[in-house]
N, C-alpha and C positions, 0 to 999 in steps of 0.2 A: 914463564911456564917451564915448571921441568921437563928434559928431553933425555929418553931412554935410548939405548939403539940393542937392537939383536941380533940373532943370526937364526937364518929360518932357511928350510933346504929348499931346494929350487923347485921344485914341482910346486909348494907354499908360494912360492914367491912368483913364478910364470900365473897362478890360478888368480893371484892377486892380481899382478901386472893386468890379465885380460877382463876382472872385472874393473880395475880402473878406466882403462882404455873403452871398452864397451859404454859405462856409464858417464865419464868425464869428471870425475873426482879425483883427489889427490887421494894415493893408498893409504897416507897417514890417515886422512880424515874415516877411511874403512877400518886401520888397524884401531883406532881410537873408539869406535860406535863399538867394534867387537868386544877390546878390553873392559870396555864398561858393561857390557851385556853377559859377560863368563863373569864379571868380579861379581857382580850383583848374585846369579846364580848360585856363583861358588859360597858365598858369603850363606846366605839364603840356607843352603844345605849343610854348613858347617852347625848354622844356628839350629836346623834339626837336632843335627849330629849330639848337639848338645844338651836340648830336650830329651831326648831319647835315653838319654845317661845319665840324667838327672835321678838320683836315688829314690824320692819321693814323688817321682811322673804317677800322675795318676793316665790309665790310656783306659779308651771309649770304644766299645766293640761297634759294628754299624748301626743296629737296633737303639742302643745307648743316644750316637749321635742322631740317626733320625729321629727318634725323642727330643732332641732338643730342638731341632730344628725346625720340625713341621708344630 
């Protein structure tokens, strides 16, 4: 498995430490749940980003989409 290292300022890193210690988990195993849950996101909105700018976007006022929905 590949292994990243960072550097994250201390206030980061004590907020960490005391959720590790509180729950009994290794903070790798929290920094790992988290990167996965902001890439997803990140990713997620990029793929808007790109809808959005698509030349031939067609967009759906609310009216439009309740029409389709209901």
């Amino acid at each position: 498995m590949p292994m990243l290292n960072v550097r994250i300022d201390e206030r980061t890193a004590e907020r960490l430490e005391r959720l590790s210690t509180k729950n009994r988990r290794k903070k790798s195993s929290y920094i790992k749940e988290m990167l996965e849950l902001y890439l997803e996101d990140f990713e997620d909105g990029i793929s808007a980003l790109e809808r959005l700018n698509e030349k031939n976007a067609k967009y759906l006022n609310l009216d439009e989409v309740k029409g389709k929905i209901l």
